[in-house]
mmCIF entry with sequence, helices, sheets and N, C-alpha, C, O atoms, coordinates in Angstrom:
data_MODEL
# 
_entry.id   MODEL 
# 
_entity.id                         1 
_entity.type                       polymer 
_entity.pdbx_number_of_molecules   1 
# 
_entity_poly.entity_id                      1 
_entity_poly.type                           'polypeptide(L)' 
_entity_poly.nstd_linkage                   no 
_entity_poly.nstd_monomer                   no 
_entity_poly.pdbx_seq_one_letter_code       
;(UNK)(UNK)(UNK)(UNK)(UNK)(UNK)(UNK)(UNK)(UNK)(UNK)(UNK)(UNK)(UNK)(UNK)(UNK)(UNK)
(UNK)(UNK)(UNK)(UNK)(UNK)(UNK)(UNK)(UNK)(UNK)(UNK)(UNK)(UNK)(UNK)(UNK)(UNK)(UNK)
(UNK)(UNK)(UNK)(UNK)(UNK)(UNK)(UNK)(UNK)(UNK)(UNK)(UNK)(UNK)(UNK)(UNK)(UNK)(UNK)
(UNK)(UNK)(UNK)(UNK)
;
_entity_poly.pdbx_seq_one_letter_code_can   XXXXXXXXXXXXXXXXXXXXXXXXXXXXXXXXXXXXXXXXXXXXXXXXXXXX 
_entity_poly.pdbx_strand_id                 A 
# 
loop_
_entity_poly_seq.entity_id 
_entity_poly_seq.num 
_entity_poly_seq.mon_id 
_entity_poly_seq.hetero 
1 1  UNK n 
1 2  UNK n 
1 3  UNK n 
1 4  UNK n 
1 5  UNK n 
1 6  UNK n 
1 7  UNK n 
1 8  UNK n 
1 9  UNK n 
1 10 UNK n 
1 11 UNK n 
1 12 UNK n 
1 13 UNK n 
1 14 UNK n 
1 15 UNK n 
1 16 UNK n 
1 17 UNK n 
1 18 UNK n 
1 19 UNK n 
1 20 UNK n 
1 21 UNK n 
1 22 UNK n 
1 23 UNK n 
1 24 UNK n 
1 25 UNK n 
1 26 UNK n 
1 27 UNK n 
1 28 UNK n 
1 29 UNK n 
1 30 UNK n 
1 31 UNK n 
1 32 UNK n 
1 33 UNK n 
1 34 UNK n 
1 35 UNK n 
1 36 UNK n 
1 37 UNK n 
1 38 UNK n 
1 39 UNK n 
1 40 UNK n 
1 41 UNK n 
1 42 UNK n 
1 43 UNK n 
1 44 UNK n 
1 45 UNK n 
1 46 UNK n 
1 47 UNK n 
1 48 UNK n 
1 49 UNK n 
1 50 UNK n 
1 51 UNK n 
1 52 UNK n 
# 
_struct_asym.id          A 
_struct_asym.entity_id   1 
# 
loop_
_struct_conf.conf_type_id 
_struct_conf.id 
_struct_conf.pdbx_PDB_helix_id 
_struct_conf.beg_label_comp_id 
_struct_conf.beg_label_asym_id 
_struct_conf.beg_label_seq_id 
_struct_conf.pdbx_beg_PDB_ins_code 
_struct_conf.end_label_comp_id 
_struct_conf.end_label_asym_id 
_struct_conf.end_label_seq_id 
_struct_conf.pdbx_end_PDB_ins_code 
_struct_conf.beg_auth_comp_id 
_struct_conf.beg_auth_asym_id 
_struct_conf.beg_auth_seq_id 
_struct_conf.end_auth_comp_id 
_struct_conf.end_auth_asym_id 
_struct_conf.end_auth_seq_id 
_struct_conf.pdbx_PDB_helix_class 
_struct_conf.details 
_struct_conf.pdbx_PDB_helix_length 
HELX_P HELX_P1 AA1 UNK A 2  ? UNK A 7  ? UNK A 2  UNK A 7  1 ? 6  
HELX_P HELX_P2 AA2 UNK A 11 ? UNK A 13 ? UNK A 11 UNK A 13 5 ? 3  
HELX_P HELX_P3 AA3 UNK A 15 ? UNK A 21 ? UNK A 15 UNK A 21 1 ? 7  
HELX_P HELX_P4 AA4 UNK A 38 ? UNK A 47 ? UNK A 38 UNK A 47 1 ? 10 
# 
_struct_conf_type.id          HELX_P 
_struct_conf_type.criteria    ? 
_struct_conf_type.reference   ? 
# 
loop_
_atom_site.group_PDB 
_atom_site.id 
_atom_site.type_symbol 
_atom_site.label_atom_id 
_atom_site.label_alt_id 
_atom_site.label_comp_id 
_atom_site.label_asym_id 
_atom_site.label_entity_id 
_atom_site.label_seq_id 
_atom_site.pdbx_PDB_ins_code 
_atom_site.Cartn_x 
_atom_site.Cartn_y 
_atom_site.Cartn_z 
_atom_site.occupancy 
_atom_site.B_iso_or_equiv 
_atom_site.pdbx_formal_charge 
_atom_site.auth_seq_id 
_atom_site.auth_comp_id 
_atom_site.auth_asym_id 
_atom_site.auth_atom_id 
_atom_site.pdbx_PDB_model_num 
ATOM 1   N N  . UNK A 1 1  ? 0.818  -1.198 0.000   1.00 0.00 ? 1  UNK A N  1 
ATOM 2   C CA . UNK A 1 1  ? 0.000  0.000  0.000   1.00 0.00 ? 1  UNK A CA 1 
ATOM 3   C C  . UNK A 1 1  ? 0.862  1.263  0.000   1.00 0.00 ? 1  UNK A C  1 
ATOM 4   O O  . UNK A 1 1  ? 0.523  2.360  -0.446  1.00 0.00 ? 1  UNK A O  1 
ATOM 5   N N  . UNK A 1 2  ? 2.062  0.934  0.584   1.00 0.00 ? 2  UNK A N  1 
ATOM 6   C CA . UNK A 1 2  ? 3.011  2.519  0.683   1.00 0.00 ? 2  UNK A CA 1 
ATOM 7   C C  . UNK A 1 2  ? 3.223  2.537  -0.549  1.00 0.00 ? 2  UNK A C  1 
ATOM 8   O O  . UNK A 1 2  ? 2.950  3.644  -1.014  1.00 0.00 ? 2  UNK A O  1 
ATOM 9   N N  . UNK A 1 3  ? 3.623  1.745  -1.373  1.00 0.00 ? 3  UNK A N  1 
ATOM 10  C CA . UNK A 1 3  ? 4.024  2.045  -2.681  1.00 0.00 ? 3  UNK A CA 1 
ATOM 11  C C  . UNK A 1 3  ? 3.276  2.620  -3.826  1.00 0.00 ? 3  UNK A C  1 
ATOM 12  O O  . UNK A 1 3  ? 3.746  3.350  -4.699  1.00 0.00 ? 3  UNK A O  1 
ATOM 13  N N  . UNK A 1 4  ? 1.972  2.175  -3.707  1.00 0.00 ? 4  UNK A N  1 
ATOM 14  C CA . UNK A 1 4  ? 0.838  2.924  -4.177  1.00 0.00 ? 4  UNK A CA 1 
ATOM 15  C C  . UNK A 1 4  ? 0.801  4.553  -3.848  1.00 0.00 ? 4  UNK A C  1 
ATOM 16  O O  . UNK A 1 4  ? 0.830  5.546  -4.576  1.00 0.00 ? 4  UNK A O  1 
ATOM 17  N N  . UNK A 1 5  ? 0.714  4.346  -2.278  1.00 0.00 ? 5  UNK A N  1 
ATOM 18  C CA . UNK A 1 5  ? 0.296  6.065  -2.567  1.00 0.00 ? 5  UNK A CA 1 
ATOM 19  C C  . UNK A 1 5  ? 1.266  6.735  -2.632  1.00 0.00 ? 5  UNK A C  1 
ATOM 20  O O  . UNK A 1 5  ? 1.114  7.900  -3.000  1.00 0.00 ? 5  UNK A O  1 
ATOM 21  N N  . UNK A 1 6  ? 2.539  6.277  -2.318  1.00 0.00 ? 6  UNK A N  1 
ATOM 22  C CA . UNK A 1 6  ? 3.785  7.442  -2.649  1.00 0.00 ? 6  UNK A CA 1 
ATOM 23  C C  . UNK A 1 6  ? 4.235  7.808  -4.344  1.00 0.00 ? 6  UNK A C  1 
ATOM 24  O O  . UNK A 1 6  ? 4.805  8.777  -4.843  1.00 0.00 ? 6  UNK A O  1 
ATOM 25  N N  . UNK A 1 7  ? 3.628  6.422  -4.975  1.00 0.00 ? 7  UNK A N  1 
ATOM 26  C CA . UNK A 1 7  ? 3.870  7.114  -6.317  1.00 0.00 ? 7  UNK A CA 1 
ATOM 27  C C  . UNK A 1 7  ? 2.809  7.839  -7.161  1.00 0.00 ? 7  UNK A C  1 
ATOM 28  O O  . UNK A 1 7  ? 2.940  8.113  -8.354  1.00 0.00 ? 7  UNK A O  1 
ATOM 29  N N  . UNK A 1 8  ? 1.640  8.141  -6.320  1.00 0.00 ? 8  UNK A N  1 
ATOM 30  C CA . UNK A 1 8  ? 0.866  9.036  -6.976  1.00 0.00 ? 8  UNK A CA 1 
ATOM 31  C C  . UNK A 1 8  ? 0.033  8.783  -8.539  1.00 0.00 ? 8  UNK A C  1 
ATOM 32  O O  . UNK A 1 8  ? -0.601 7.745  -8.728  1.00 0.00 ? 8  UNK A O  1 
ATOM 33  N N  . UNK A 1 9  ? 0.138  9.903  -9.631  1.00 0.00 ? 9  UNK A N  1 
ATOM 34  C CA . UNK A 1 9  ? -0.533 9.408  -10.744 1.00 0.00 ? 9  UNK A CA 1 
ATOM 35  C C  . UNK A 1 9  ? 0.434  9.823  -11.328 1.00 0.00 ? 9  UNK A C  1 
ATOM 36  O O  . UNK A 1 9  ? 1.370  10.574 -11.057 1.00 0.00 ? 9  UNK A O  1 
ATOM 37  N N  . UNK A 1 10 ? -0.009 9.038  -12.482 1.00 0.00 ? 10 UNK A N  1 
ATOM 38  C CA . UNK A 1 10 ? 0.877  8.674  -13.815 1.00 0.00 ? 10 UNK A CA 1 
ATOM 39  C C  . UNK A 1 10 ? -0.021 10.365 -14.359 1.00 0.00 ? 10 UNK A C  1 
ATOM 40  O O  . UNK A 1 10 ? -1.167 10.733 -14.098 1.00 0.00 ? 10 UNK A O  1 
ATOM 41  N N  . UNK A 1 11 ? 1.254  11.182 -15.305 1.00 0.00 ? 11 UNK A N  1 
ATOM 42  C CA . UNK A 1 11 ? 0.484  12.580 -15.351 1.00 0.00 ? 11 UNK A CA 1 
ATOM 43  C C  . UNK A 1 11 ? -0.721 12.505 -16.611 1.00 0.00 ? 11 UNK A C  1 
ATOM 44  O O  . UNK A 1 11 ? -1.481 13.462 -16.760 1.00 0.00 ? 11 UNK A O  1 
ATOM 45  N N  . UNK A 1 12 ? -0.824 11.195 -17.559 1.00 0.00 ? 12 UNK A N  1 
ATOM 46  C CA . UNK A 1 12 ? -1.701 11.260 -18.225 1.00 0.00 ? 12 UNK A CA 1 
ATOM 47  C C  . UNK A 1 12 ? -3.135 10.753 -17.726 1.00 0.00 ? 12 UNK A C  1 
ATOM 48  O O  . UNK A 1 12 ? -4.168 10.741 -18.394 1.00 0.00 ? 12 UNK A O  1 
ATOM 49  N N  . UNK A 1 13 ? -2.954 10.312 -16.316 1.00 0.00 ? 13 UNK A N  1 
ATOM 50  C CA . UNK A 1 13 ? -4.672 10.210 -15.832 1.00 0.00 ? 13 UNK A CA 1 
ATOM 51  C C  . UNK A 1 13 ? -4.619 11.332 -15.193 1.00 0.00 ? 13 UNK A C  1 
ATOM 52  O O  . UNK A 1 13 ? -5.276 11.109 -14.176 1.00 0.00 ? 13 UNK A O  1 
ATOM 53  N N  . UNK A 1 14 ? -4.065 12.934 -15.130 1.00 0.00 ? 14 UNK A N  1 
ATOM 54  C CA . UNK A 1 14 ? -4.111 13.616 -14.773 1.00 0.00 ? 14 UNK A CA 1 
ATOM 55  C C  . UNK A 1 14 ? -4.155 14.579 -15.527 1.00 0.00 ? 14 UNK A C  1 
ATOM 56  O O  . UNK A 1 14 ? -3.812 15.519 -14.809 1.00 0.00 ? 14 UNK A O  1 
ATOM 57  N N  . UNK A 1 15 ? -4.451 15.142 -16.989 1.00 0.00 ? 15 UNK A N  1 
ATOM 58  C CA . UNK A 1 15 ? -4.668 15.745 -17.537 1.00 0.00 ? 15 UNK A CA 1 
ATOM 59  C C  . UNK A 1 15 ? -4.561 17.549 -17.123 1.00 0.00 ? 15 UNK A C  1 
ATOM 60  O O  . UNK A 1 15 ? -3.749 18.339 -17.605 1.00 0.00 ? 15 UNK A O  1 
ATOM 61  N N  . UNK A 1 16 ? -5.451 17.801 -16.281 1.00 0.00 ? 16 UNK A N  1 
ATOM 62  C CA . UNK A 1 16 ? -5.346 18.837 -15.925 1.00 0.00 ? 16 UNK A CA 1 
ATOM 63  C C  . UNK A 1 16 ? -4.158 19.640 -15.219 1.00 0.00 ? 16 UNK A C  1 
ATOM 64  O O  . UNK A 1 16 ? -3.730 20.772 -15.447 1.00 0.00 ? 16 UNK A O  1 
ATOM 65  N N  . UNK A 1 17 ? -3.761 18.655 -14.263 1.00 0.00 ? 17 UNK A N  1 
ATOM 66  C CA . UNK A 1 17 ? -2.835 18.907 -13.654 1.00 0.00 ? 17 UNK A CA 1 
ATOM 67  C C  . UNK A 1 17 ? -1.644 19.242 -14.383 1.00 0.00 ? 17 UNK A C  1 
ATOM 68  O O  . UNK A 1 17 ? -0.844 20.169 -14.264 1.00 0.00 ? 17 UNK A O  1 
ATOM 69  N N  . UNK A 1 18 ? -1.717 18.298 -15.141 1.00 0.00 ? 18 UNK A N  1 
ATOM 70  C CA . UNK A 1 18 ? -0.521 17.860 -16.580 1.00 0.00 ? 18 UNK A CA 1 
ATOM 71  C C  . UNK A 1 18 ? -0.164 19.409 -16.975 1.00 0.00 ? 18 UNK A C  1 
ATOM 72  O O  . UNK A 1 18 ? 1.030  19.702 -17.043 1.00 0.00 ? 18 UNK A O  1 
ATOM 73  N N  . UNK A 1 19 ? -1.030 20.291 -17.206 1.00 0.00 ? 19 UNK A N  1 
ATOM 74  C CA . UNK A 1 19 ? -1.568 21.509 -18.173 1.00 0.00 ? 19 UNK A CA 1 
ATOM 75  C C  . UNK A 1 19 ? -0.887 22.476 -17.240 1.00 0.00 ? 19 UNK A C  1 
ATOM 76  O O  . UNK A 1 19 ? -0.175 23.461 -17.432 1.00 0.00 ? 19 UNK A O  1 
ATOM 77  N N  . UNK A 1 20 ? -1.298 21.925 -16.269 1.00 0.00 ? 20 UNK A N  1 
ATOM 78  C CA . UNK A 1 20 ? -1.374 23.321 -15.050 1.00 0.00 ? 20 UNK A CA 1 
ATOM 79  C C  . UNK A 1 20 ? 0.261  23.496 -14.559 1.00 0.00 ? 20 UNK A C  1 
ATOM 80  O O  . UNK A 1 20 ? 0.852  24.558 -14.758 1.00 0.00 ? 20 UNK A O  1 
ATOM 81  N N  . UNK A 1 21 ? 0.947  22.275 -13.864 1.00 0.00 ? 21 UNK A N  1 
ATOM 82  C CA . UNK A 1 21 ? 2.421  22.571 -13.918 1.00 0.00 ? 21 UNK A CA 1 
ATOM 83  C C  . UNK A 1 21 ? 3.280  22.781 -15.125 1.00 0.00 ? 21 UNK A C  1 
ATOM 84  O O  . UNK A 1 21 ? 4.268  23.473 -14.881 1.00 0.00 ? 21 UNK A O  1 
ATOM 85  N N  . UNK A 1 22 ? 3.149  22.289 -16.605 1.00 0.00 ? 22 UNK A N  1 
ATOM 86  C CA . UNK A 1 22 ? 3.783  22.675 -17.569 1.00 0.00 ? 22 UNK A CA 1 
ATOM 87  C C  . UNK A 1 22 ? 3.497  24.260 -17.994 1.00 0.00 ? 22 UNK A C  1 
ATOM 88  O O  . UNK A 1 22 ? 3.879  24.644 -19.100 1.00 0.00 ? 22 UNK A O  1 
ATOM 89  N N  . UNK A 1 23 ? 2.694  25.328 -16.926 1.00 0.00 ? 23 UNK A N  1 
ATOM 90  C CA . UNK A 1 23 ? 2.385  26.136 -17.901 1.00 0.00 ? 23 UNK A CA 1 
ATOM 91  C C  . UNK A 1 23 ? 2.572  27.346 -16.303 1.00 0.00 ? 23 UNK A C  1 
ATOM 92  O O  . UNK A 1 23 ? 2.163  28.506 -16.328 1.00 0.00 ? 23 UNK A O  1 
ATOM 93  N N  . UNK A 1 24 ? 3.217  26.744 -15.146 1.00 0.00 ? 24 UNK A N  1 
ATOM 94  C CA . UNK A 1 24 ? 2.864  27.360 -13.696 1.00 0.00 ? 24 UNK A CA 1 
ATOM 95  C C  . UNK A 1 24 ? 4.201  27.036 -12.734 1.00 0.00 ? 24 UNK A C  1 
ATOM 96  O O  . UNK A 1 24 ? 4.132  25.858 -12.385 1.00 0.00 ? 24 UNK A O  1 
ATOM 97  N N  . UNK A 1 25 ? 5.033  27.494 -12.354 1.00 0.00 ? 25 UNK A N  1 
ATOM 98  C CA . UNK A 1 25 ? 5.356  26.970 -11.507 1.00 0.00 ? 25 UNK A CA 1 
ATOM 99  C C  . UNK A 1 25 ? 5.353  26.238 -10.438 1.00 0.00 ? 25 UNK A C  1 
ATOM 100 O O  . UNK A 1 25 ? 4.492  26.522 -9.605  1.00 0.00 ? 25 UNK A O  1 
ATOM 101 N N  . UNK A 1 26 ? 6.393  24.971 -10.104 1.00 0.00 ? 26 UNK A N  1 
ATOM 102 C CA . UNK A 1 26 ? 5.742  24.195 -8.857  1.00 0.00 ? 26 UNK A CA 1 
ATOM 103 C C  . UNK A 1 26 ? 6.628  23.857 -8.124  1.00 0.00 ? 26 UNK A C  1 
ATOM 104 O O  . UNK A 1 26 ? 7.656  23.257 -8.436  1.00 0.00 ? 26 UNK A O  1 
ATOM 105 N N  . UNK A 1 27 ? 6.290  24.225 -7.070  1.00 0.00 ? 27 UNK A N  1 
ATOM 106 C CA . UNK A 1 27 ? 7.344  24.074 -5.722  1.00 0.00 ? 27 UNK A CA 1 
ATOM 107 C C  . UNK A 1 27 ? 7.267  22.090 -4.801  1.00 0.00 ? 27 UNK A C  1 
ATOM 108 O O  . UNK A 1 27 ? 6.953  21.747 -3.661  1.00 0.00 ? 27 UNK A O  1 
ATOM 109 N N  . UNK A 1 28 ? 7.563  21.573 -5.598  1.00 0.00 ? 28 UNK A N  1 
ATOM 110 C CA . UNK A 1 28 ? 7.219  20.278 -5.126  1.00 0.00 ? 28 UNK A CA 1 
ATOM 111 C C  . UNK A 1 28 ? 8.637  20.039 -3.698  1.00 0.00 ? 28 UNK A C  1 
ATOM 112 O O  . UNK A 1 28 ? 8.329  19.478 -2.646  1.00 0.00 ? 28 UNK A O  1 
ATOM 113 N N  . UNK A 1 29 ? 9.806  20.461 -3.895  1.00 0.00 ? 29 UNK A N  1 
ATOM 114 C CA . UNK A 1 29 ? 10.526 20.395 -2.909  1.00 0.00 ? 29 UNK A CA 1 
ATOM 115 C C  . UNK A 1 29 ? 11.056 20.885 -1.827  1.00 0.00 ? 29 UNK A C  1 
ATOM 116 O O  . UNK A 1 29 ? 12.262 20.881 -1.582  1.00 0.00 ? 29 UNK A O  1 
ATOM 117 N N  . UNK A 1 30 ? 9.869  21.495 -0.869  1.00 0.00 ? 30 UNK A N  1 
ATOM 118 C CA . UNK A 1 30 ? 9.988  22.351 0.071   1.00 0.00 ? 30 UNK A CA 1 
ATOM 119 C C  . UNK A 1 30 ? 9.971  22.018 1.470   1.00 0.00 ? 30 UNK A C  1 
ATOM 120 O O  . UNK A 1 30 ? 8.905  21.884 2.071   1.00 0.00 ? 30 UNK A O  1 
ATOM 121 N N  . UNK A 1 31 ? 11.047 21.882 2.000   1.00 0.00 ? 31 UNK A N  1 
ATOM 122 C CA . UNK A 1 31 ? 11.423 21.368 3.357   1.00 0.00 ? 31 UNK A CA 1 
ATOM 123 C C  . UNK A 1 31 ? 11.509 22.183 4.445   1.00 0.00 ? 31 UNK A C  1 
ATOM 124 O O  . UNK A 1 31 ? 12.182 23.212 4.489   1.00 0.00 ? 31 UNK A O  1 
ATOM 125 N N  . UNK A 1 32 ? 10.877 21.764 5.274   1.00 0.00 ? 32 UNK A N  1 
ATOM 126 C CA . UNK A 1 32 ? 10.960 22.790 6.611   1.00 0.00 ? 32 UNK A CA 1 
ATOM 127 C C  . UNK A 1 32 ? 11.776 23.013 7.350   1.00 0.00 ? 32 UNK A C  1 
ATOM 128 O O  . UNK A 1 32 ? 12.213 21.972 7.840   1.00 0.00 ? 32 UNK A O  1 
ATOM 129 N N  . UNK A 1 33 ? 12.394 24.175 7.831   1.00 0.00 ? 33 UNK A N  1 
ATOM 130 C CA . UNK A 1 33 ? 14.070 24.334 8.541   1.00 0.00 ? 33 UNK A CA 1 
ATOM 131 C C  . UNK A 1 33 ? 14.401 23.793 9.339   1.00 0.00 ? 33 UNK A C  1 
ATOM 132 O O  . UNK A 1 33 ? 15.567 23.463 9.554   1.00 0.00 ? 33 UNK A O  1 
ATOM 133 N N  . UNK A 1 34 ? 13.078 23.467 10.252  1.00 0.00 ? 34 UNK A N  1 
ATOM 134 C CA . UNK A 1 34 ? 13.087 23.483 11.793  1.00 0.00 ? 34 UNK A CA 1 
ATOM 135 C C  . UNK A 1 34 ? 12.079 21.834 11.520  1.00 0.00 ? 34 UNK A C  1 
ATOM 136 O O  . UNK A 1 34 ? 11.072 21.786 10.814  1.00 0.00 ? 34 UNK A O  1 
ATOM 137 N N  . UNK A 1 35 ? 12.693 20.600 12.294  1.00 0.00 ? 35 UNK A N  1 
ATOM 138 C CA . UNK A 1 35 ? 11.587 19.770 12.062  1.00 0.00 ? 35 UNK A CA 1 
ATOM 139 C C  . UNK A 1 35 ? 10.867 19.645 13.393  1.00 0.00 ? 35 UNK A C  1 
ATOM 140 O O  . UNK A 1 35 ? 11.002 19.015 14.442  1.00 0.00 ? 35 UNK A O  1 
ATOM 141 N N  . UNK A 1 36 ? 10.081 20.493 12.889  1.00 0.00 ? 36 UNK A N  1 
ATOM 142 C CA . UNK A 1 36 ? 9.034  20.519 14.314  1.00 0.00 ? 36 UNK A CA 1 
ATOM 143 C C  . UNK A 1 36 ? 7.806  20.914 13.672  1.00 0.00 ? 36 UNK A C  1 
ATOM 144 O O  . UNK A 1 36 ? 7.644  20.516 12.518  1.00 0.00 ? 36 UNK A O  1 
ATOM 145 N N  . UNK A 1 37 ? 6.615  21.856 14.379  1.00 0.00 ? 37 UNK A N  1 
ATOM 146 C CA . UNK A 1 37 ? 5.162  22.147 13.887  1.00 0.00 ? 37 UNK A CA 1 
ATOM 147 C C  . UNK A 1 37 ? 5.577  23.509 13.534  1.00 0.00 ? 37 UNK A C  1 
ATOM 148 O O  . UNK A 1 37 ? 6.682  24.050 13.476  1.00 0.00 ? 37 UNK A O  1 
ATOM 149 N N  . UNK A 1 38 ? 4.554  23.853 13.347  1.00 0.00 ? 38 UNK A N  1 
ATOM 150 C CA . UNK A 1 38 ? 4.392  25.662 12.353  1.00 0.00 ? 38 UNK A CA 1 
ATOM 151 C C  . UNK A 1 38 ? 5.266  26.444 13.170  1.00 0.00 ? 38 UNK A C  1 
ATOM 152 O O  . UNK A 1 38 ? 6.258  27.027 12.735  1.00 0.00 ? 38 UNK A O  1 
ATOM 153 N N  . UNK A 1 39 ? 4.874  26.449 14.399  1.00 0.00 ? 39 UNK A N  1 
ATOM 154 C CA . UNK A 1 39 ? 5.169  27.675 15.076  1.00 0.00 ? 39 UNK A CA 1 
ATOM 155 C C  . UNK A 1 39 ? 6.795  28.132 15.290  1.00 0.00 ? 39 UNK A C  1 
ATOM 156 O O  . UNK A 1 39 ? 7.199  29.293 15.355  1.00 0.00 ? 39 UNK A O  1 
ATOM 157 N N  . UNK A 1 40 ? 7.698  26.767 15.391  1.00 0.00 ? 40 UNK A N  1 
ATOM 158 C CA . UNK A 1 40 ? 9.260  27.048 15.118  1.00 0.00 ? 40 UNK A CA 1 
ATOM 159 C C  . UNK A 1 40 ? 9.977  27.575 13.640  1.00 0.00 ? 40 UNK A C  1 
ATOM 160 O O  . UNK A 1 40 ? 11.001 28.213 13.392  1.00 0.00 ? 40 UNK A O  1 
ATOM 161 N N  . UNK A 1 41 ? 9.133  27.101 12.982  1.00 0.00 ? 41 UNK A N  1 
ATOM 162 C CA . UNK A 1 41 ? 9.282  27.349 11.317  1.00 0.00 ? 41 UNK A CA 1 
ATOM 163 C C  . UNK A 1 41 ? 9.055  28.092 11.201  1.00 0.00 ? 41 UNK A C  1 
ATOM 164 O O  . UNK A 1 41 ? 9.957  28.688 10.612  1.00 0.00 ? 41 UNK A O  1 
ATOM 165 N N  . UNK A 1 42 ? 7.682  29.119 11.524  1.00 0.00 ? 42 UNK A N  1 
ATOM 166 C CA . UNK A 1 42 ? 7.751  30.709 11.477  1.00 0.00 ? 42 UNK A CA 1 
ATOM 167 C C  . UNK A 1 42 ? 8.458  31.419 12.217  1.00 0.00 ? 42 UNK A C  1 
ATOM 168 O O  . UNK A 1 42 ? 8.264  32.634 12.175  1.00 0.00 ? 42 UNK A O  1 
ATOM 169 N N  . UNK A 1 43 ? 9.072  31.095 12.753  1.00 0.00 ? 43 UNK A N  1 
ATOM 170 C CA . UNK A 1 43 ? 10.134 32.151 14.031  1.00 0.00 ? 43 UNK A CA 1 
ATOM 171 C C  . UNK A 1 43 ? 11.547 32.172 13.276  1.00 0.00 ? 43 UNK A C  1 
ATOM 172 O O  . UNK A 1 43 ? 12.425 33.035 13.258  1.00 0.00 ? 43 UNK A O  1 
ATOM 173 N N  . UNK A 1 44 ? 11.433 30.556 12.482  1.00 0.00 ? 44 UNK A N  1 
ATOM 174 C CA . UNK A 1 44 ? 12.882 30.859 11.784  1.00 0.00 ? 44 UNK A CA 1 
ATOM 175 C C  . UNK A 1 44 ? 12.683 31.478 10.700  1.00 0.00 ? 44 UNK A C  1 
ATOM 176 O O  . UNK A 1 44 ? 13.497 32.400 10.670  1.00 0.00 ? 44 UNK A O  1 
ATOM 177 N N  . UNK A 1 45 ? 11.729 31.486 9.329   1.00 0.00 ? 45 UNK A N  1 
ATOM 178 C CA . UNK A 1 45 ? 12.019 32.437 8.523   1.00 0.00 ? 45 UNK A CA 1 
ATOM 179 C C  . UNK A 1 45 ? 12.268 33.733 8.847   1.00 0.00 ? 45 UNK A C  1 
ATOM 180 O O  . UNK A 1 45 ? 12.954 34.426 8.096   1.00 0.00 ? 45 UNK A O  1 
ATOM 181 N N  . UNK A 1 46 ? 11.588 34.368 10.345  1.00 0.00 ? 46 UNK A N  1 
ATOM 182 C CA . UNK A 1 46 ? 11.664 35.610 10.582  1.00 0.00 ? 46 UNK A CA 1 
ATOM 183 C C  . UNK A 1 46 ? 13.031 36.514 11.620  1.00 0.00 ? 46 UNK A C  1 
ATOM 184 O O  . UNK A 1 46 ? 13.195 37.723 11.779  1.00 0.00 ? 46 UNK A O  1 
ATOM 185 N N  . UNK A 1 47 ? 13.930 35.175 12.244  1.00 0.00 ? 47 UNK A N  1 
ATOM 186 C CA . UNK A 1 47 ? 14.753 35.418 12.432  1.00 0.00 ? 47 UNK A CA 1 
ATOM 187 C C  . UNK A 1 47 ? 16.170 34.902 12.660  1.00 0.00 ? 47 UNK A C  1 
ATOM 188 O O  . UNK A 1 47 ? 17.103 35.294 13.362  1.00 0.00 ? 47 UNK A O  1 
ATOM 189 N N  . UNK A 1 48 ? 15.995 33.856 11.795  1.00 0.00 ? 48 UNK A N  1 
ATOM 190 C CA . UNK A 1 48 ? 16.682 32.424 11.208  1.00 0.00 ? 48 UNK A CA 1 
ATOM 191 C C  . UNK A 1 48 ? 17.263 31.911 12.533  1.00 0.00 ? 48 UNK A C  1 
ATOM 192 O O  . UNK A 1 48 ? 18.446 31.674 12.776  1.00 0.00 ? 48 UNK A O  1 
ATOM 193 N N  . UNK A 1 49 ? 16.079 31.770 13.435  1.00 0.00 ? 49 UNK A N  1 
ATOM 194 C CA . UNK A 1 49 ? 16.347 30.661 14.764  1.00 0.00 ? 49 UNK A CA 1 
ATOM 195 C C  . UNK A 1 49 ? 14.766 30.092 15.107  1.00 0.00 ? 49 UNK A C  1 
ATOM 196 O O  . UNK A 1 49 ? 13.760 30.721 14.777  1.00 0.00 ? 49 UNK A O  1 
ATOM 197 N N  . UNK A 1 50 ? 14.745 29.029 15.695  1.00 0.00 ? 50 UNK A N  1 
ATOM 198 C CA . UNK A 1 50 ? 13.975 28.662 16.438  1.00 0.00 ? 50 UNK A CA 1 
ATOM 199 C C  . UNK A 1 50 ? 13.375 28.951 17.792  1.00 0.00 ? 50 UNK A C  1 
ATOM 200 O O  . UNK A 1 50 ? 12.222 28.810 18.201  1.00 0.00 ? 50 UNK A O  1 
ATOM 201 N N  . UNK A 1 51 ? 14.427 29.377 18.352  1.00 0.00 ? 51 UNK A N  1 
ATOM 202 C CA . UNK A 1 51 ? 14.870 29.741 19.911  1.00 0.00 ? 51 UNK A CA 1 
ATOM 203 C C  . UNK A 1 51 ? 13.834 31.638 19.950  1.00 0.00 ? 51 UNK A C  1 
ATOM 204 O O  . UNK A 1 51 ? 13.791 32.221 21.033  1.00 0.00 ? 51 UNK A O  1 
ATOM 205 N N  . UNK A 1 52 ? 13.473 31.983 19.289  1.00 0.00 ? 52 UNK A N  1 
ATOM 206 C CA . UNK A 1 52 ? 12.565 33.103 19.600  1.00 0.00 ? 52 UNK A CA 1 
ATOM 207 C C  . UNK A 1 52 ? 13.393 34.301 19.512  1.00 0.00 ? 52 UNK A C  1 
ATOM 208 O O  . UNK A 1 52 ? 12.901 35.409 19.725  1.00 0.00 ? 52 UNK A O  1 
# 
């Protein structure tokens, strides 16, 4: 079952989608600084720490 949903769709049963990133930018690889919940991750874009 992991293997299923980690590989997602093939982009031709996806048509739209297909359309929409060839024509849009897409941020598919965006990792969070801090691995924790929201609230450390916003403290670091705003003052590149966790610590407040």
């Amino acid at each position: 079952m992991t293997e299923a949903v980690m590989n997602g769709f093939k982009p031709d049963s996806v048509p739209i989608y297909k359309e929409l990133v060839k024509e849009f930018a897409v941020c598919d690889r965006w990792f969070a600084s801090v691995p924790a919940s929201t609230q450390p991750n916003r403290l670091y874009v705003h003052s590149a720490t966790s610590h407040g």
